[in-house]
Structure formats: structure tokens, C-alpha cells
C-alpha positions in Angstrom: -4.1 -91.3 -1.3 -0.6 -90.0 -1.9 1.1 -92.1 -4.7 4.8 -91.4 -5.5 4.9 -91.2 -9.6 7.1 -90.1 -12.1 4.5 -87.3 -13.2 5.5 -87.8 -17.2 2.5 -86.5 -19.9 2.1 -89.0 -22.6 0.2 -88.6 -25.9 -3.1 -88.8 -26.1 -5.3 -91.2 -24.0 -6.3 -94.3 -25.8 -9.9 -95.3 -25.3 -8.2 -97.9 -23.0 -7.3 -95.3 -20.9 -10.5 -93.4 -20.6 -12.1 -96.6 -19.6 -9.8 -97.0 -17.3 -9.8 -93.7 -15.8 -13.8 -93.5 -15.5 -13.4 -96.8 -13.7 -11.2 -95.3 -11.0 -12.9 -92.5 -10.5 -16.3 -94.6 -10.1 -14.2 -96.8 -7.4 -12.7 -94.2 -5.8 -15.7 -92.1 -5.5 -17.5 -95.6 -4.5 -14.9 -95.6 -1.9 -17.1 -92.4 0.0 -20.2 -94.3 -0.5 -19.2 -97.7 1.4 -17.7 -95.7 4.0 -21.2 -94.1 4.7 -22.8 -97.3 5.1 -19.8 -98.8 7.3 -19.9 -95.7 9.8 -23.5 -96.3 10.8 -22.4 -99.4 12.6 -18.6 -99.3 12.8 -16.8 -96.8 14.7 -14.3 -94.5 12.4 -11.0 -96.1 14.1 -12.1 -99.8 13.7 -13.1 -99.2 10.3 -9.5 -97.3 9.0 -8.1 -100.9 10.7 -10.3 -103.0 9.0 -9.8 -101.1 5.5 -5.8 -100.8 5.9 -5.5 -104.5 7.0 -7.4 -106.0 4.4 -6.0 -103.8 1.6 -2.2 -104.8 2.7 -3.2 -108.4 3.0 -4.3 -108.1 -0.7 -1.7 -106.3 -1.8 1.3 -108.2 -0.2 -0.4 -111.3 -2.2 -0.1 -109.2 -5.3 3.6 -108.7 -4.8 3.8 -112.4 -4.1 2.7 -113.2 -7.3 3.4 -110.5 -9.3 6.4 -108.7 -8.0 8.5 -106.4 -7.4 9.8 -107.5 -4.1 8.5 -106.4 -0.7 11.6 -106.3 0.4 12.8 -103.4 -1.4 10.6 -101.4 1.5 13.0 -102.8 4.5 15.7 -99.9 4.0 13.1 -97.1 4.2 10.5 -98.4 7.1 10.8 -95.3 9.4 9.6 -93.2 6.2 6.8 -95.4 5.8 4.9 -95.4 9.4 5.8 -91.5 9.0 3.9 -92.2 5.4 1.4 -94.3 6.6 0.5 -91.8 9.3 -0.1 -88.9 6.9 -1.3 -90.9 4.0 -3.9 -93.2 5.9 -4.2 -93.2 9.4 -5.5 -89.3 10.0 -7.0 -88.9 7.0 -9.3 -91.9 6.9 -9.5 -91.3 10.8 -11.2 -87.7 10.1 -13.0 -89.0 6.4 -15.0 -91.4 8.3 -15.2 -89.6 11.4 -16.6 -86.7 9.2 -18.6 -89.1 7.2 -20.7 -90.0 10.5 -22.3 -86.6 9.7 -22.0 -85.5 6.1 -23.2 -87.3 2.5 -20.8 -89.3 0.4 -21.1 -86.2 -2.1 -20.0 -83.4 -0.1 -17.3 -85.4 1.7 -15.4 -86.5 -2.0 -16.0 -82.6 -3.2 -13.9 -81.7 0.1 -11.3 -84.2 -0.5 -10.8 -83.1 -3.4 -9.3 -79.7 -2.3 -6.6 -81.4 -1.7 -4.3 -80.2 -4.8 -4.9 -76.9 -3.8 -3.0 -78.1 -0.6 -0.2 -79.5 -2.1 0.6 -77.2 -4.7 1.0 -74.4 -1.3 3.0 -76.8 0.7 5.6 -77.7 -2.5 6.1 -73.7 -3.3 6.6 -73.5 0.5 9.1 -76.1 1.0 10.4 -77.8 -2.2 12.9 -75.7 -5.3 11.2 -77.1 -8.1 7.5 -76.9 -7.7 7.0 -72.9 -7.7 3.5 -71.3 -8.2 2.9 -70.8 -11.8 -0.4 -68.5 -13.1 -2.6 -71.5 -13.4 -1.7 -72.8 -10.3 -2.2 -69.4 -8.2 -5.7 -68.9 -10.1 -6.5 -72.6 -9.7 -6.0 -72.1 -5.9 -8.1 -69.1 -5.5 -10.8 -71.1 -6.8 -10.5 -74.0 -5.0 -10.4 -72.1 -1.7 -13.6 -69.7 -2.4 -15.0 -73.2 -3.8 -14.2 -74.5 -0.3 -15.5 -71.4 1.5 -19.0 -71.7 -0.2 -19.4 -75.1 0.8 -18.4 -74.3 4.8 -19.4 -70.8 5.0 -23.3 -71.2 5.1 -22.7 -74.0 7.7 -21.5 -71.1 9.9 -23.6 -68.7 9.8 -27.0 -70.8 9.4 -26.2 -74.6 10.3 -26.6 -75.8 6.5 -25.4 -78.7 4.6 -24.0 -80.7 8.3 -22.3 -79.5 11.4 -19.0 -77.1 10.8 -16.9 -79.4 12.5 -17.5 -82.5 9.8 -16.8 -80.3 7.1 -13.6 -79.2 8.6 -12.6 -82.8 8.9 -12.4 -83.5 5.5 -10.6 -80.1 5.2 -8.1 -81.5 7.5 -7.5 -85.1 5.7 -7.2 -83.2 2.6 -4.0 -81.3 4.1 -3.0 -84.4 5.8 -2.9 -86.1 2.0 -0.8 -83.0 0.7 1.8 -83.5 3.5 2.3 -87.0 2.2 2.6 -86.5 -0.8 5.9 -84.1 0.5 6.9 -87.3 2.2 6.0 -89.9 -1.1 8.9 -87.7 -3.1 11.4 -89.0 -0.6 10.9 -92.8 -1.9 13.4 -92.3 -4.8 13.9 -95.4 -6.7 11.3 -97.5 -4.9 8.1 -99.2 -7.3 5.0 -97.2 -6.4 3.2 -101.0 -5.9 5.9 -101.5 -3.1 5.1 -97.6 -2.0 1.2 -98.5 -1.6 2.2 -101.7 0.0 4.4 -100.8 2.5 2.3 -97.5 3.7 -0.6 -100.0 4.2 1.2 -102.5 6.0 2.9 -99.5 8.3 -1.1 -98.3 8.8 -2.4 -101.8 9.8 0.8 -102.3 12.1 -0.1 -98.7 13.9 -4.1 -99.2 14.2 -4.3 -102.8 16.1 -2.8 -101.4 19.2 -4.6 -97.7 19.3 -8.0 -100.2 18.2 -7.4 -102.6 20.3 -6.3 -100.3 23.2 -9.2 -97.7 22.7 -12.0 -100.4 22.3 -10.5 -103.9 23.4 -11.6 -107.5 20.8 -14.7 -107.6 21.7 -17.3 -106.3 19.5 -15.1 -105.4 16.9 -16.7 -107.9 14.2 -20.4 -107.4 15.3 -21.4 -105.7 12.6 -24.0 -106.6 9.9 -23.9 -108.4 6.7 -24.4 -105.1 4.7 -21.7 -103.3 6.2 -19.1 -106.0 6.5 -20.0 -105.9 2.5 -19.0 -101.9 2.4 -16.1 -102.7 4.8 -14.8 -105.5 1.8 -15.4 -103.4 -0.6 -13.7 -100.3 0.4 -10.6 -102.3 1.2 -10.7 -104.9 -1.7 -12.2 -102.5 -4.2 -11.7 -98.4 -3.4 -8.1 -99.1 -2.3 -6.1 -102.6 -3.0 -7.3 -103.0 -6.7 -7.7 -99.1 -7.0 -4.3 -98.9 -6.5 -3.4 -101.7 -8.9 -5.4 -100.0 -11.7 -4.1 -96.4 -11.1 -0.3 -98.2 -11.5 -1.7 -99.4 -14.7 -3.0 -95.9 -15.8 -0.1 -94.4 -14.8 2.1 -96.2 -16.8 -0.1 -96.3 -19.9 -1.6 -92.6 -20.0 1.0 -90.4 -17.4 0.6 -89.2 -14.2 -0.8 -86.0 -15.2 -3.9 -87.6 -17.3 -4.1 -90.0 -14.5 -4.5 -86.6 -12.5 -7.9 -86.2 -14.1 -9.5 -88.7 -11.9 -9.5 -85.8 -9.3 -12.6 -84.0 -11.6 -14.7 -87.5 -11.5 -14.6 -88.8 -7.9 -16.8 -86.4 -6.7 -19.3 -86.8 -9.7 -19.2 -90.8 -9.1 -19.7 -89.9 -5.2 -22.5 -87.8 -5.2 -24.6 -90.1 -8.1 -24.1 -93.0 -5.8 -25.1 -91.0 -2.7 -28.4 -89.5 -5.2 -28.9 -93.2 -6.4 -28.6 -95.3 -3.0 -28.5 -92.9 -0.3 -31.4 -90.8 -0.9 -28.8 -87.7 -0.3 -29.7 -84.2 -2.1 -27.1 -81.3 -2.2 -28.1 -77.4 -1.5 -27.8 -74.9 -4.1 -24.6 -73.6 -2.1 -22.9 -77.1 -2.3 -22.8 -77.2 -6.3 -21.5 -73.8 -6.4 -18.9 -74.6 -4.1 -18.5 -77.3 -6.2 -18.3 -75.7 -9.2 -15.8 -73.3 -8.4 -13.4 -76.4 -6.9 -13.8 -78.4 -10.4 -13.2 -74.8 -12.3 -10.1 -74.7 -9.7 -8.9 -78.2 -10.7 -8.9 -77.7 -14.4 -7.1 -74.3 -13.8 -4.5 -75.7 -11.9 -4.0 -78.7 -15.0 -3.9 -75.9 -17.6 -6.5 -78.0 -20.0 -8.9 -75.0 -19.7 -6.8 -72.0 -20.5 -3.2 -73.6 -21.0 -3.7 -73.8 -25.1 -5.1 -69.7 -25.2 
């Protein structure tokens, strides 16, 4: 999810910080796994209201208690439903849609694109984010990573339908046009950012739920998944946000950035682990040539030569 940050390098990362960083990755990529269990039982649209809802409950009690005020979101509310929109409601809408079909695994690798989105949206509509080398060689990659992984689906049906894959493709785009609108909130703390988005989500998805499907039926689903449902709210998103602040402001946006390399790796073990899921050969190409994009794109892998 989109996160408005002061994007500030910092020294080296403490051990503190690589602990902490591993830890988000693992919830974040966790976050994939739950929402394979929940979609078996839950339809896509219940379960983004379920995970919003709960999320901005838990985070509106951390503001309560640990500040800053909620209230500092009241003068920008219009850009938050237009936030929430792009940041949550379609792209957790066409995740767990897409989810339905595909593995924890290949769904985080696809998200993942999503730098390679933003960085052609920013050179295409903002002054100060132009395409550097690394960035124009870091996208190449990503998309013939991304083209690996969808291509073989076309021509031969492998690795899930076309249509799941492109899903993910889309959330991914939908997460780099928030993070266009996220640079808008000058001035306002990124807990009141994550906060307000959520709220603006839940406040959007009870009327298209409860229009679409009506109350009843919408908490008939099994212990187990009512279990992924709290923990992809609680967990992948209210306290994930609350540790990525603290990363953030400890280690820099740009280390936090690295968290983008081990989601997918915490995805796809818990998919191997729990899930029985196996990935084709074309799958870790594709995602090979997406992590070699990342790392491009950071300069860690060539920026010192």
C-alpha cells in the first residue's frame, strides 16, 4: 500500500532495523497467504470490507492513544476517499479477486511490479522524478520479468487463468496511482495518512457490500478463515503499518524500500509450507528478472561501479 514518506537515506541499518525489516516483509508477504485461505469461503468484496474495517478500527485506537490527532485528516477528506479508492478498494478488490485463482507466491511476485509502475507514471506527470539509467534498466526488467510470468499462460494455459494474473497487474498500477495522489498530503503524519485512507475504504465498501450481497451471510464463514480475515487486518495491515512508520523513521524510506525484494520470498515459503503450492520453472524466471529489476531500479547492484 501507498505510504506518503519523506524518502530520506540514513546510514547504515542497525541490526534493529534488519529485524525489523524481515519482520515486515514476512507480514506483508503473510498478508497473500491469509488472503488465500479467506477467498475460499469469503467473497473478494466482503473480505476488502472486513480487512479495511477492522484495520481502521485498530488504527483509530492507536491514534487514540498514541497520537497524532485524527483530526488533522478533516481538511483533506475528498483526497482520501479519492486515496482510499486507488490505495485499497480496487486493488484489494482485484488481489483477492485474482487470488480466487492464483497461489500466494505468484500473486506477491506480481504485486510487486508495482515500482516499475510508479516510477513511469512520476516521469510522466511529476518535474522531479525523471527516469535515471537504473530506473530505465530496472524497468525493462521488471516488465520482461512480468511478461515471462503471463506470457506462457497465453499461449498454453500455465501457471492460472490469464485473467487472474492480469489482476494483480492491475492492483499493482492502481497502487502506483496512489502513491501520485499520497504526495499531495503535504504536512500530514503518515499514521494519520494510513488511518484516514482506511477509514475512507470502510466508509465506501458497507454500501457497495451491503448493496451487492445484503447482511445476511456476511459472517458465515468458518473459524479458520475468520482467523485469516483477523489476521490480514490486525496483522498484514494495522500493525504492518505501525512497524513500517517505525522503520521509516529509524532506517529511511529508501532501506525501508527493500521490503519490496522479501515479500514475495515470505509469500511463496508460506504458500510451499502450508499451501502445498509449487511454482513452474517460468514463474522463477519471471521472478528473477523482477527482483534483478528491483535492485536495479535501488542502485545497490550497480550504483557503487
Amino acid at each position: 500500500m501507498a505510504i506518503a514518506t519523506t524518502a530520506v537515506q540514513r546510514g547504515p541499518m542497525t541490526l534493529r532495523d534488519w529485524g525489523q525489516l524481515l519482520l515486515l516483509g514476512a507480514i506483508w508477504g503473510g498478508s497473500f497467504f491469509f488472503a488465500r485461505i479467506a477467498v475460499a469461503e469469503m467473497h473478494p468484496l466482503v473480505l476488502v470490507l472486513f480487512r479495511v474495517a477492522i484495520a481502521a478500527i485498530a488504527l483509530q485506537l492507536y491514534l487514540g492513544i498514541r497520537g497524532p490527532s485524527f483530526r488533522l485528516a478533516f481538511p483533506h477528506a475528498g483526497l482520501f476517499f479519492l486515496l482510499a479508492l486507488a490505495n485499497n478498494v480496487v486493488p484489494f478488490s482485484l488481489i483477492f479477486a485474482g487470488q480466487t485463482a492464483l497461489g500466494a507466491g505468484v500473486a506477491s511476485m506480481l504485486n510487486a511490479t508495482t515500482p516499475f509502475w510508479t516510477l513511469i507514471l512520476a516521469n510522466a506527470l511529476t518535474a522531479d522524478e525523471k527516469l535515471s539509467w537504473n530506473k530505465l534498466a530496472g524497468i525493462g526488467l521488471g516488465i520482461a520479468g512480468t511478461a515471462v510470468m503471463i506470457g506462457p499462460g497465453l499461449l498454453a494455459g500455465l501457471g492460472g487463468p490469464v485473467w487472474a494474473k492480469f489482476a494483480l497487474i492491475g492492483a499493482s498500477l492502481s497502487y502506483a496511482v496512489a502513491l501520485m495522489i499520497a504526495r499531495r498530503f503535504k504536512g500530514v503524519p503518515s499514521p494519520v495518512i494510513a488511518t484516514g485512507q482506511l477509514t475512507a475504504s470502510t466508509i465506501i465498501m458497507i454500501p457497495v457490500v451491503l448493496l451487492t450481497y445484503g447482511p445476511a451471510g456476511l459472517f458465515s464463514a468458518s473459524p479458520p478463515v475468520w482467523t485469516a480475515v483477523l489476521a490480514l487486518a490486525l496483522l498484514s495491515t494495522a500493525f504492518a503499518y505501525i512497524l513500517y512508520f517505525n522503520l521509516v523513521a529509524s532506517a529511511g524510506a529508501t532501506n525501508a524500500s527493500l521490503v519490496t525484494l522479501i515479500v514475495p520470498a515470505s509469500a511463496i515459503l508460506l504458500g510451499l509450507l502450508f499451501l502445498g503450492e509449487r511454482l513452474a520453472l517460468f514463474e522463477f524466471c519471471g521472478m528473477a528478472l523482477i527482483a534483478l529489476g528491483l535492485l536495479t531500479i535501488d542502485g545497490r547492484l550497480f550504483g557503487r561501479r
